[in-house]
DRENDO-1510 file (C-alpha; in Angstrom, 1 decimal, always signed):
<recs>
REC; n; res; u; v; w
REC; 1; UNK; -148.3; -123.1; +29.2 .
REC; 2; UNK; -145.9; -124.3; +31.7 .
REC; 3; UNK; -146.6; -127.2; +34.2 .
REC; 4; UNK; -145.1; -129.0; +36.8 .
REC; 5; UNK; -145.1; -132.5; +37.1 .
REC; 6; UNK; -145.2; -134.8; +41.1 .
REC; 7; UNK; -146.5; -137.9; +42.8 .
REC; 8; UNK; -146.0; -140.4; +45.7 .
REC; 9; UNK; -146.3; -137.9; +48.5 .
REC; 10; UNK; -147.5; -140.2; +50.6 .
REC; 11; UNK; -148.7; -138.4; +53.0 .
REC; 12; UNK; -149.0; -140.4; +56.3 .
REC; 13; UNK; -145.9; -142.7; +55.8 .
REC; 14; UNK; -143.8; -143.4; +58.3 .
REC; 15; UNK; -140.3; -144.9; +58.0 .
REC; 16; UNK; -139.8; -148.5; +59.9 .
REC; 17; UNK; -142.9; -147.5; +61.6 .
REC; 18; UNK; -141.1; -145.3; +63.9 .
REC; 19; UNK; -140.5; -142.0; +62.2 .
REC; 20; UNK; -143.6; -139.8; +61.1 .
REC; 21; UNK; -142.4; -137.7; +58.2 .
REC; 22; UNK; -145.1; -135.4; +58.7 .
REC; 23; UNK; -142.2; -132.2; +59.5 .
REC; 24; UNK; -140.8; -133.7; +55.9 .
REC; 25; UNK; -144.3; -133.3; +53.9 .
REC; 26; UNK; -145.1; -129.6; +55.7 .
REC; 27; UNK; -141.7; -128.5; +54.3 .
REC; 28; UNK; -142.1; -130.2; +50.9 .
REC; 29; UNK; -145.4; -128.2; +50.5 .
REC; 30; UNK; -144.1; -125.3; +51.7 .
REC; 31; UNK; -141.4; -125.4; +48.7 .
REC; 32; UNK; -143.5; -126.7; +46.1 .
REC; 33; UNK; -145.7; -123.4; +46.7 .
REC; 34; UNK; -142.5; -121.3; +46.2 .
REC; 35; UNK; -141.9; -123.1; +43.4 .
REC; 36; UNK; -145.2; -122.8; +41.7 .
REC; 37; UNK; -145.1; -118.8; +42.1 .
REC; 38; UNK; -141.3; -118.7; +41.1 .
REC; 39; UNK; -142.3; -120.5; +37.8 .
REC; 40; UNK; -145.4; -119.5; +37.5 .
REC; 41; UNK; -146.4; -122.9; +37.0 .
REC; 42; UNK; -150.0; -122.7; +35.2 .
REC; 43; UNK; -151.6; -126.4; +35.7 .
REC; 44; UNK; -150.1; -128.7; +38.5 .
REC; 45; UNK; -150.7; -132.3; +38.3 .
REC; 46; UNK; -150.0; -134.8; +40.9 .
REC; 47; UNK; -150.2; -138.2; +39.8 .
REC; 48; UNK; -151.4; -140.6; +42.9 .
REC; 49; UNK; -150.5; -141.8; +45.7 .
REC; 50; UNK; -151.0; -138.5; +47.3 .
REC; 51; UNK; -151.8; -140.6; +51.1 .
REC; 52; UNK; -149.7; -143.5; +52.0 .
REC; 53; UNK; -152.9; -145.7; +53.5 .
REC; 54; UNK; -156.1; -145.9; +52.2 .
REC; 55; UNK; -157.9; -144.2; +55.4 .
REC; 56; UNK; -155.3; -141.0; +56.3 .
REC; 57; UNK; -155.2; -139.6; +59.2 .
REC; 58; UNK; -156.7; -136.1; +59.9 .
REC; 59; UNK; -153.0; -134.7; +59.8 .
REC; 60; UNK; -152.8; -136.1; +56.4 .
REC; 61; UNK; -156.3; -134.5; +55.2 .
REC; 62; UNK; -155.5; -131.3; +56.3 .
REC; 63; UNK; -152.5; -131.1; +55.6 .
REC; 64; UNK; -153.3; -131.7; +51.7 .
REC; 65; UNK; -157.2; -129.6; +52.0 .
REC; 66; UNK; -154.6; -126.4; +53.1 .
REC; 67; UNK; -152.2; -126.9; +50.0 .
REC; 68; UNK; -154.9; -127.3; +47.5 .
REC; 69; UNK; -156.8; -124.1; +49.1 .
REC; 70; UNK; -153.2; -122.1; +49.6 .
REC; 71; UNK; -152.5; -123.4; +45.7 .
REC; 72; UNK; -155.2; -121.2; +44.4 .
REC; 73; UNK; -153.3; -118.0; +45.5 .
REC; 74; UNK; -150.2; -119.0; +43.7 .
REC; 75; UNK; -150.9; -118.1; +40.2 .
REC; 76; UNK; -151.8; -121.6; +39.2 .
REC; 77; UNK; -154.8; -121.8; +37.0 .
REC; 78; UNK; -155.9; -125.7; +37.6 .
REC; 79; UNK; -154.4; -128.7; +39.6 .
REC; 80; UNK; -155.1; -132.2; +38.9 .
REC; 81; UNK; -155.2; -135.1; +41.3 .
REC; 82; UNK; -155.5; -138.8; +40.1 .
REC; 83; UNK; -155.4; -141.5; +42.3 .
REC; 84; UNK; -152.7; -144.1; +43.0 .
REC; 85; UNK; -152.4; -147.8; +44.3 .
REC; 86; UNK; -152.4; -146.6; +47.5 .
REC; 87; UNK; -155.4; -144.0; +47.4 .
REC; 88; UNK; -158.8; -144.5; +48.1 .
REC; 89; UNK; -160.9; -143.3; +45.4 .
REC; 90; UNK; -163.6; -142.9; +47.7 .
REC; 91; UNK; -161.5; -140.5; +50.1 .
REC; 92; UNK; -160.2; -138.9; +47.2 .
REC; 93; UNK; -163.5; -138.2; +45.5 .
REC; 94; UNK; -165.6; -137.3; +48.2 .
REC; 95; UNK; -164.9; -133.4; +47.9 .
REC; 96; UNK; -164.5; -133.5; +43.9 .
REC; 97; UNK; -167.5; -131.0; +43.9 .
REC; 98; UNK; -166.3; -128.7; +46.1 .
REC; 99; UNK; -162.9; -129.0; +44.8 .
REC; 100; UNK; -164.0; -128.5; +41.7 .
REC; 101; UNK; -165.2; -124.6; +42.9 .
REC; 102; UNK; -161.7; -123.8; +43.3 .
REC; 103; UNK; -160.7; -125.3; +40.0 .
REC; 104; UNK; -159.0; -129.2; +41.0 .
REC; 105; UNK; -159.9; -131.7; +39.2 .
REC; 106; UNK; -160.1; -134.6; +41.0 .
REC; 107; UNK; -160.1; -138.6; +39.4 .
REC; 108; UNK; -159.9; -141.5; +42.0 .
REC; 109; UNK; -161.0; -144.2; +40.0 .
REC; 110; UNK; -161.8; -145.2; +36.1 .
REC; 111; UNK; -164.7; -143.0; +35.7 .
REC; 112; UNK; -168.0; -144.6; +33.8 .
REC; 113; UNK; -168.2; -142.1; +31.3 .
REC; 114; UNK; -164.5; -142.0; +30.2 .
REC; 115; UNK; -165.1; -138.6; +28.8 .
REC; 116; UNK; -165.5; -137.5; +32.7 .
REC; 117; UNK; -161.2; -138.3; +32.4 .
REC; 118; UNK; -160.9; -135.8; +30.0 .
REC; 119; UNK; -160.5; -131.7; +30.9 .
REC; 120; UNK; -160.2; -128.6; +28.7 .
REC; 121; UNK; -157.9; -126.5; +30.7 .
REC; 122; UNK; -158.4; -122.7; +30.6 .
REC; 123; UNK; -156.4; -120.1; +31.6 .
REC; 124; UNK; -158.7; -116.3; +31.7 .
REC; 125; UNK; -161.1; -117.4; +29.5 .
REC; 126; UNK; -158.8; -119.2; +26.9 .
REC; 127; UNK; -158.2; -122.9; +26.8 .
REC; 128; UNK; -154.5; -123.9; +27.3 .
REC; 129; UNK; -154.3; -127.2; +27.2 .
REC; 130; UNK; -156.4; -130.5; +27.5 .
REC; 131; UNK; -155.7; -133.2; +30.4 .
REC; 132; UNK; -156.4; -137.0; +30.0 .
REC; 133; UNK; -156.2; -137.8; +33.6 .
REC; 134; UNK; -156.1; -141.7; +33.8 .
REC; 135; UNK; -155.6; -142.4; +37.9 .
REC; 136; UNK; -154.3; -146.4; +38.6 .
REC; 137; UNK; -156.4; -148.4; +36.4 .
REC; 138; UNK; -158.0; -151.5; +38.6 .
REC; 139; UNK; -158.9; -155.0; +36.6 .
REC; 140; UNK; -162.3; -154.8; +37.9 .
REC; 141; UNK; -162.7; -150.8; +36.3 .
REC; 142; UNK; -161.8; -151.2; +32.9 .
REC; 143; UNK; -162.3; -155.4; +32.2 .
REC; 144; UNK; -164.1; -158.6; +33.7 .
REC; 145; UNK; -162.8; -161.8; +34.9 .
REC; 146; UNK; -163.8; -164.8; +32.4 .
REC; 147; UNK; -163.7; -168.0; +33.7 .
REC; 148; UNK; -161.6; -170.6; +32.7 .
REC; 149; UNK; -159.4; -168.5; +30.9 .
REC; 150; UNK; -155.6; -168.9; +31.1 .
REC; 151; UNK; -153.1; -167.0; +32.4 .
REC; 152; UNK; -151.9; -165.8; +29.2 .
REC; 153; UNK; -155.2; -164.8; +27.8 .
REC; 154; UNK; -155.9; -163.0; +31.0 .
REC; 155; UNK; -153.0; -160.8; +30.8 .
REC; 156; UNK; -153.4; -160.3; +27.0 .
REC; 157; UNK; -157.0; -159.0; +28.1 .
REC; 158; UNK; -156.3; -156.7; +30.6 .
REC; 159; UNK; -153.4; -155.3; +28.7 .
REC; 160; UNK; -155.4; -154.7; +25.5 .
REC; 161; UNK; -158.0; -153.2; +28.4 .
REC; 162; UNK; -155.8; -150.9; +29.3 .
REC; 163; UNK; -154.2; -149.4; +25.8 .
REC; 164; UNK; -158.1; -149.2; +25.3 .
REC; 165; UNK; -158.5; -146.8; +27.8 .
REC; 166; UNK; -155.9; -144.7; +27.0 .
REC; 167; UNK; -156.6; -144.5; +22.9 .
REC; 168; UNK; -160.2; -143.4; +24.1 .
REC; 169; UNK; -159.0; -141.0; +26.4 .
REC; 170; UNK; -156.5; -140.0; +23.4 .
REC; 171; UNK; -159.5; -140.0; +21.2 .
REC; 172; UNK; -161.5; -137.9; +23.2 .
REC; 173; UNK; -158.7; -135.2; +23.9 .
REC; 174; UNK; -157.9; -135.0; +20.1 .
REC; 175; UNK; -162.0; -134.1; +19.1 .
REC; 176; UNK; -161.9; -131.2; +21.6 .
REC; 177; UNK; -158.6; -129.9; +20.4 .
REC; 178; UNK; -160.2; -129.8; +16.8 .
REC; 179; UNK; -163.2; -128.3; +18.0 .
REC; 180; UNK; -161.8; -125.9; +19.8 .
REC; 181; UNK; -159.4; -124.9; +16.8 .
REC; 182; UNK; -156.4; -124.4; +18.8 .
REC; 183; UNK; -153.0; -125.4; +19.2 .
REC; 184; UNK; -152.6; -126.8; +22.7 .
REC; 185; UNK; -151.0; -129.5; +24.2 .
REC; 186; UNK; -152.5; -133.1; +25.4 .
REC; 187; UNK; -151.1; -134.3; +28.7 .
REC; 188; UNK; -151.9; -137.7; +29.5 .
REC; 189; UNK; -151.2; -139.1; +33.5 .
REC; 190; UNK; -150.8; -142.6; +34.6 .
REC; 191; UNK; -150.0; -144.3; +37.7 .
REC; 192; UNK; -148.2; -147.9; +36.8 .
REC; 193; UNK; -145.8; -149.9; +35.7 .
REC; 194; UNK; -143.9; -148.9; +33.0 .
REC; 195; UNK; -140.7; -150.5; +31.7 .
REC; 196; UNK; -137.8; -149.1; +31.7 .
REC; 197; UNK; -139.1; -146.6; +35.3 .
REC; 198; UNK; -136.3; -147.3; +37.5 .
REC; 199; UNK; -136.3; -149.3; +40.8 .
REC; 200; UNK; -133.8; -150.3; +43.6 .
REC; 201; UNK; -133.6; -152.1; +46.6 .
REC; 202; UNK; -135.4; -150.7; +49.9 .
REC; 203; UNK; -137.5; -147.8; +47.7 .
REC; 204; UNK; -140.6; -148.1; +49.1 .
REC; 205; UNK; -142.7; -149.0; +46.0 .
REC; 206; UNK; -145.0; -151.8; +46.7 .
REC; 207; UNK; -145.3; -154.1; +43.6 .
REC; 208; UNK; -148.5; -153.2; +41.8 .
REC; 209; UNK; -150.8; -155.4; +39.5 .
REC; 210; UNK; -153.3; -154.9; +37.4 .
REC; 211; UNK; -154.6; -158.1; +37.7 .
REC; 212; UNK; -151.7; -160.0; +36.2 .
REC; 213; UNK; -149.9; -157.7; +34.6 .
REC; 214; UNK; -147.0; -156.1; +36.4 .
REC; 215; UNK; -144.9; -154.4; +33.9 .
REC; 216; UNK; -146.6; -152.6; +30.7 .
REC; 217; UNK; -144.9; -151.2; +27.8 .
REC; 218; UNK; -145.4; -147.1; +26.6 .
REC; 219; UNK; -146.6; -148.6; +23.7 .
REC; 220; UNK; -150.0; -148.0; +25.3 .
REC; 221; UNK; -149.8; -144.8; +25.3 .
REC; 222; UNK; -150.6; -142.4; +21.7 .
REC; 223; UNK; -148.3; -140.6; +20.0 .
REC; 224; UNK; -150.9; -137.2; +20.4 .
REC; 225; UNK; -149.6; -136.8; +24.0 .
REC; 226; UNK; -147.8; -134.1; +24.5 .
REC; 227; UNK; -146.5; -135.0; +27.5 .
REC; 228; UNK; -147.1; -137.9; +29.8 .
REC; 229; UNK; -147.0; -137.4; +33.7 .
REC; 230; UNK; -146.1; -140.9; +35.2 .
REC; 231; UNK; -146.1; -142.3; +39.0 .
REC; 232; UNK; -145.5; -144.9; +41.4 .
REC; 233; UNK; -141.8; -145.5; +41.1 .
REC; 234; UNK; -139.8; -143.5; +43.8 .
REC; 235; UNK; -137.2; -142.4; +41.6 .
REC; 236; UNK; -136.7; -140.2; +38.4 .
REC; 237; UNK; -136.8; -141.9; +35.2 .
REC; 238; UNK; -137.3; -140.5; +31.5 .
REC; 239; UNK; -139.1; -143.9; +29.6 .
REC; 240; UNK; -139.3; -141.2; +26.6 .
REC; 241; UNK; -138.2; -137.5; +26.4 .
REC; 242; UNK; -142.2; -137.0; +26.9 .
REC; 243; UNK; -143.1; -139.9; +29.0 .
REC; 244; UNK; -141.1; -139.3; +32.5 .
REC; 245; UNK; -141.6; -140.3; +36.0 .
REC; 246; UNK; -141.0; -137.9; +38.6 .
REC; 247; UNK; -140.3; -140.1; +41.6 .
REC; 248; UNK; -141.7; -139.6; +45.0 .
REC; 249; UNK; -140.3; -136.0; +46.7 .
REC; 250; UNK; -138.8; -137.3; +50.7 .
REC; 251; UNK; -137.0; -140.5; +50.3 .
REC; 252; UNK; -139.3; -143.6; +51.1 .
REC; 253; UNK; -136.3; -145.9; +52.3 .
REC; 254; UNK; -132.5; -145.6; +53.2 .
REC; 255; UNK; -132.0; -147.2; +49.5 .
REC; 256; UNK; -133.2; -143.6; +48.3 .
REC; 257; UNK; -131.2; -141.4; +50.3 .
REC; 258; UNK; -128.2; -141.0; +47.4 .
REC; 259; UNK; -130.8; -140.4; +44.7 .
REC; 260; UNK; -131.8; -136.7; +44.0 .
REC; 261; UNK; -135.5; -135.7; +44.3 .
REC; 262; UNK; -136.8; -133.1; +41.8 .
REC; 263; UNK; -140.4; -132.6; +40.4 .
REC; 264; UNK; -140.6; -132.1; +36.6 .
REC; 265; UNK; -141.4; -128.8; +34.9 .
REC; 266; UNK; -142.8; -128.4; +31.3 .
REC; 267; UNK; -142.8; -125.3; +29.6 .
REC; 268; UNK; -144.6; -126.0; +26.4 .
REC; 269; UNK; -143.9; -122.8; +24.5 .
REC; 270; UNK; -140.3; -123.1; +24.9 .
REC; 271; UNK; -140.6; -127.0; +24.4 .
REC; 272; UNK; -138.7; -127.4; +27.3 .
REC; 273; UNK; -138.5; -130.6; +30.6 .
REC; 274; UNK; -135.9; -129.6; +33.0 .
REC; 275; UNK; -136.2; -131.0; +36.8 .
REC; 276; UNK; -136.1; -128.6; +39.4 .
REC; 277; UNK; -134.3; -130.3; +42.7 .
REC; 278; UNK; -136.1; -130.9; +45.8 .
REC; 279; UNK; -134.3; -129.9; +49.0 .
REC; 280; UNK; -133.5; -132.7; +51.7 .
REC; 281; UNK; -135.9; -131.6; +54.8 .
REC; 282; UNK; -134.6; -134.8; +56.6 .
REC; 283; UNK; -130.8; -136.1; +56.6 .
REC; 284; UNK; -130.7; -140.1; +55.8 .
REC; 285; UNK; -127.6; -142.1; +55.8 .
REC; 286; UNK; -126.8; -145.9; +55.4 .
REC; 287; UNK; -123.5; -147.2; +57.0 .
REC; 288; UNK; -122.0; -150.1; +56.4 .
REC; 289; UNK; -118.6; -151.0; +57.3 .
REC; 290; UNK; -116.7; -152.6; +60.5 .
REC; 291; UNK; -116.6; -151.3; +63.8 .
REC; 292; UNK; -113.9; -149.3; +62.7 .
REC; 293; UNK; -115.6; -147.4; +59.6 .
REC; 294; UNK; -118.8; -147.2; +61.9 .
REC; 295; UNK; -117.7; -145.4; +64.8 .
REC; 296; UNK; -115.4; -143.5; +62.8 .
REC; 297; UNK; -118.4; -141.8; +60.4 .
REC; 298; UNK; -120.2; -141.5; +63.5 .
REC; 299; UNK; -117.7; -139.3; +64.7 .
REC; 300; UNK; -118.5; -137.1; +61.6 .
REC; 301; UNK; -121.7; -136.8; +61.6 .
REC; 302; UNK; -121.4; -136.0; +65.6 .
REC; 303; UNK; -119.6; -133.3; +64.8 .
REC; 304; UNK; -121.8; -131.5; +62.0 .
REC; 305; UNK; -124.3; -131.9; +64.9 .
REC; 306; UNK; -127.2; -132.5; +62.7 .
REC; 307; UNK; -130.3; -134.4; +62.9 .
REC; 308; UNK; -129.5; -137.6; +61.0 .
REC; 309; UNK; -131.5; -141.0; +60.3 .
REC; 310; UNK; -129.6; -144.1; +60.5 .
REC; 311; UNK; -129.6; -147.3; +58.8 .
REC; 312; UNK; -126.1; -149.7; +59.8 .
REC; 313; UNK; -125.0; -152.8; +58.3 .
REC; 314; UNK; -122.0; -154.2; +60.3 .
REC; 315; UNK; -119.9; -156.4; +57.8 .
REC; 316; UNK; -116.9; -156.7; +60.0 .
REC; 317; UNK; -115.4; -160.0; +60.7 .
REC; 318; UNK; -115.0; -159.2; +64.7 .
REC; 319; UNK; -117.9; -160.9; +67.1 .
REC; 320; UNK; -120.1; -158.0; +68.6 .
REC; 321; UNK; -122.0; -159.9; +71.3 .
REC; 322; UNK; -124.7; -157.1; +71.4 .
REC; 323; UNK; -124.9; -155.1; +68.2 .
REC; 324; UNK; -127.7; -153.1; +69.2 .
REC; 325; UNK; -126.0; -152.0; +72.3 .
REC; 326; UNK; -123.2; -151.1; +71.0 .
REC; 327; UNK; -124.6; -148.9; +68.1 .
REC; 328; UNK; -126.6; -147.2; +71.4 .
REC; 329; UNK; -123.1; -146.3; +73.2 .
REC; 330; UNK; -121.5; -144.9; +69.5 .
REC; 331; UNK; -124.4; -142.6; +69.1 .
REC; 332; UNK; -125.2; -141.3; +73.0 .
REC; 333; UNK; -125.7; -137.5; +73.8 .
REC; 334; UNK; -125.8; -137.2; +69.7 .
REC; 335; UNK; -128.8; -135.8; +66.9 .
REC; 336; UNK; -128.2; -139.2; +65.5 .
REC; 337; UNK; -131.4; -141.6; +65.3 .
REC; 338; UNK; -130.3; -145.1; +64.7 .
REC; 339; UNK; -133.6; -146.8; +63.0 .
REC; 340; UNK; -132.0; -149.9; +61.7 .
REC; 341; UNK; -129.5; -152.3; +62.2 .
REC; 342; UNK; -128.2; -155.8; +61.2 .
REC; 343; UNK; -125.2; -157.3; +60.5 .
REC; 344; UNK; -124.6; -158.6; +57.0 .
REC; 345; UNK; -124.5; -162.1; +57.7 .
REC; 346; UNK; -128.0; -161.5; +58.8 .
REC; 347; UNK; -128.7; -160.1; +55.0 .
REC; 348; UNK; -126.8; -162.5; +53.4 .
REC; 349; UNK; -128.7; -165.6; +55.8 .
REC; 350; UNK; -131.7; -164.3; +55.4 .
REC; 351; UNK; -133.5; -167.4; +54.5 .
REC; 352; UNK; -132.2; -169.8; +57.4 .
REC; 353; UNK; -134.6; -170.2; +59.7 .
REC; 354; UNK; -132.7; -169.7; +63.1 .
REC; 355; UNK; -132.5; -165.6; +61.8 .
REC; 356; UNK; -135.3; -163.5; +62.8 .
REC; 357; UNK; -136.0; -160.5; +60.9 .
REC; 358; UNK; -138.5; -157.5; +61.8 .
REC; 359; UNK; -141.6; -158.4; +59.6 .
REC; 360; UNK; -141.6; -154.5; +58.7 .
REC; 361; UNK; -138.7; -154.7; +57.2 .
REC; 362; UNK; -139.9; -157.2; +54.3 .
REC; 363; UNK; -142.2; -157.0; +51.5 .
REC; 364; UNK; -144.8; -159.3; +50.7 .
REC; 365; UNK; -142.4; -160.7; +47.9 .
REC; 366; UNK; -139.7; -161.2; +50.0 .
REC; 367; UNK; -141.5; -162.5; +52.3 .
REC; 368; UNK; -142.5; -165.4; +49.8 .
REC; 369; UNK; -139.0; -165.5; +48.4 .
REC; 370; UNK; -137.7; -166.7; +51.8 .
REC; 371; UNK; -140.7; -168.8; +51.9 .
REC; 372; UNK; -139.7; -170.7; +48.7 .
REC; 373; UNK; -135.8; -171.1; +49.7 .
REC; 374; UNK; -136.8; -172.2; +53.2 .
REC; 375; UNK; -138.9; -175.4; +51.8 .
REC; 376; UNK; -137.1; -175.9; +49.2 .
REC; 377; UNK; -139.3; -174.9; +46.3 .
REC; 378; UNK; -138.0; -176.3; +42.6 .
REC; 379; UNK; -136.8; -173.2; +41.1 .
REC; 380; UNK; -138.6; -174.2; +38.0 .
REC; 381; UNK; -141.7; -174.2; +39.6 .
REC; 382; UNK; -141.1; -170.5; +41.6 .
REC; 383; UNK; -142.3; -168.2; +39.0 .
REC; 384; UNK; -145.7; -169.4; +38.4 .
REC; 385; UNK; -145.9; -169.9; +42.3 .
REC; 386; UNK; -145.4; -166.1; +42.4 .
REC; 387; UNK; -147.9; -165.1; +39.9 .
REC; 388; UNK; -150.7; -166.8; +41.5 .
REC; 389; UNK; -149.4; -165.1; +45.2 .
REC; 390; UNK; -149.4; -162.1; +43.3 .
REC; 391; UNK; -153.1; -162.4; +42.4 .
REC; 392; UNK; -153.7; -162.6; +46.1 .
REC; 393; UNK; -152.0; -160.2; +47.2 .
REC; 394; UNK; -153.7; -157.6; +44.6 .
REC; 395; UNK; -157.4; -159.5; +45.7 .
REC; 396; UNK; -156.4; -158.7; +49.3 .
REC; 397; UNK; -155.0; -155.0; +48.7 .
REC; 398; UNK; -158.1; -154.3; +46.4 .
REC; 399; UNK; -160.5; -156.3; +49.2 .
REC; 400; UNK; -159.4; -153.5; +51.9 .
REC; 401; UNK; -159.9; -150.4; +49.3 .
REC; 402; UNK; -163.4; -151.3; +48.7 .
REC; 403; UNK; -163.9; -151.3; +52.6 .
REC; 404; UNK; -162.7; -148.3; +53.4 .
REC; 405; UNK; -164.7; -146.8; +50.6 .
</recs>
């Protein structure tokens, strides 16, 4: 049984909310097809986030409706979807019957009957493996609130809530495989947390709670799986030989663009994970240098003649009255798409309060960081200040899911 391993399309993102990566997606598909023939990939999971926005547009639908129908013609016996932090499960869900006719298996939220998270996969008439497909696991899904409770017993709960959920699942997986008498592998998915999944600056990934918890350990997950199909970071990371994030296939931010994208590929039989290399659809490139270095790797990239997205940091010590204008006069008449600038005693001043800096291009937890310098915040007293903003943040993110369910 061989299968291949993504997650984070985000399908609808757009970078610095001036570039639609929609070209970048249709390609993407295009080659994951290919590569689902070429390796005659049996089950494909995809392990949330599939839309950037909790309400995609109708490019966005469609666009991922045709790959799931064109999917069935590729060989592949079954492909299952989970939800991410950025998914609505409603959206998701909606078509999990129909879906289901064409065999995807579709899980947007913690289902009620956890044995609904658990699939017997079968490949002409034989079972080849057994799914636990666990989608991002919400407090309100798998725990309740108790008041008065501290902060420490909260997070103790949920985490306890969520190793829970995935011994059941575990537990449920194993009793089919004994019933059914065969030999086949349990895949588990998850989208969260893990530590030791790598992140960097400017990678797109929105920080993700459940309830208090950021981080979890793969403790939680049991030694039956087989393999286990992780997402949410943006880049590749192993947390175990068998417990791997795939990262996100475009890059998400110009702090991607020197990281390699790849899905992962299991072939079971051969006990084999090797990551098969996602071509770049869309040149990205961050410069930083004086005016000098700038204009001079301009120069190059003029004459490759290639579309290119631009982020520049100017760190020169020479006074450029009007940076933005005189980016716009290095890269006239040229493929070259400048979406970002700033100087890097803008970066490094970040927090004074005479700089202004596109809200876009901050986080919610930068934003508060700035926030804390700016008034002068104890630093004794910044962490706990950060787990309560947190909370809101998550009650605010999880506020707009349920409407747009």
């Amino acid at each position: 049984m061989i299968l291949l391993h993504t997650s984070d399309w985000h399908l609808g993102r757009m970078l610095y909310s001036k570039k639609e990566r929609y070209d970048e997606h249709r390609q993407f598909i295009e080659w994951l097809l290919d590569a689902i023939r070429e390796n005659k990939v049996d089950v494909l999971v995809i392990a949330g986030d599939i839309f950037d926005t909790a309400s995609p547009s109708n490019t966005s639908l469609k666009m991922y409706y045709n790959f799931l129908v064109d999917v069935r013609n590729s060989g592949c016996s079954c492909v299952i979807v989970t939800g991410g932090n950025h998914d609505s499960a409603g959206v998701l869900e909606a078509p999990k019957e129909i879906l289901s006719a064409i065999d995807v298996k579709v899980v947007g939220r913690a289902c009620e009957n956890i044995n609904d998270e658990v699939f017997v996969i079968n490949k002409q008439g034989a079972p080849i493996a057994i799914i636990c497909a666990v989608p991002f696991l919400r407090e309100r899904d798998i725990s309740r609130y108790t008041e008065g409770e501290t902060y420490a017993s909260r997070s103790a709960r949920i985490a306890e809530c969520v190793s829970k959920h995935y011994a059941d699942v575990a537990e449920i997986a194993e009793r089919k495989r004994v019933e059914l008498n065969a030999d086949i592998p349990i895949i588990a998915t998850g989208h969260l947390s893990i530590a030791g999944g790598r992140r960097i600056e400017n990678d797109g990934v929105r920080e993700t709670y459940i309830g208090t918890i950021e981080f979890l350990s793969a403790d939680i997950f049991s030694p039956i799986f087989d393999y286990v199909a992780l997402g949410h970071f943006h880049i590749a990371s192993s947390i175990a030989d068998n417990i791997r994030y795939c990262g996100s296939p475009i890059a998400m931010g110009f702090g991607e663009v020197l990281q390699s994208k790849s899905v992962e590929i299991i072939d079971f039989e051969a006990k084999t994970i090797c990551q098969l290399p996602i071509p770049v659809f869309q040149k990205m490139e961050s410069i930083c240098g004086n005016s000098s270095d700038i204009s001079s790797r301009i120069a190059e990239l003029r004459a490759n003649g290639e579309s290119v997205w631009v982020e520049i940091v100017y760190d020169g010590n020479e006074l450029l009255p009007d940076l933005t204008k005189w980016i716009n006069e290095q890269v006239r008449d040229t493929n070259i798409d400048v979406l970002k600038s700033s100087t890097r005693r803008d970066i490094d001043s970040l927090a004074d309060a005479n700089i202004e800096k596109k809200l876009d291009e901050l986080n919610e937890t930068e934003v508060f960081d700035i926030l804390l310098r700016k008034k002068d915040v104890p630093s004794e007293q910044h962490e706990e200040l950060k787990e309560m903003y947190m909370e809101i943040i998550y009650s605010i993110n999880n506020e707009n899911i349920d409407e747009n369910e």
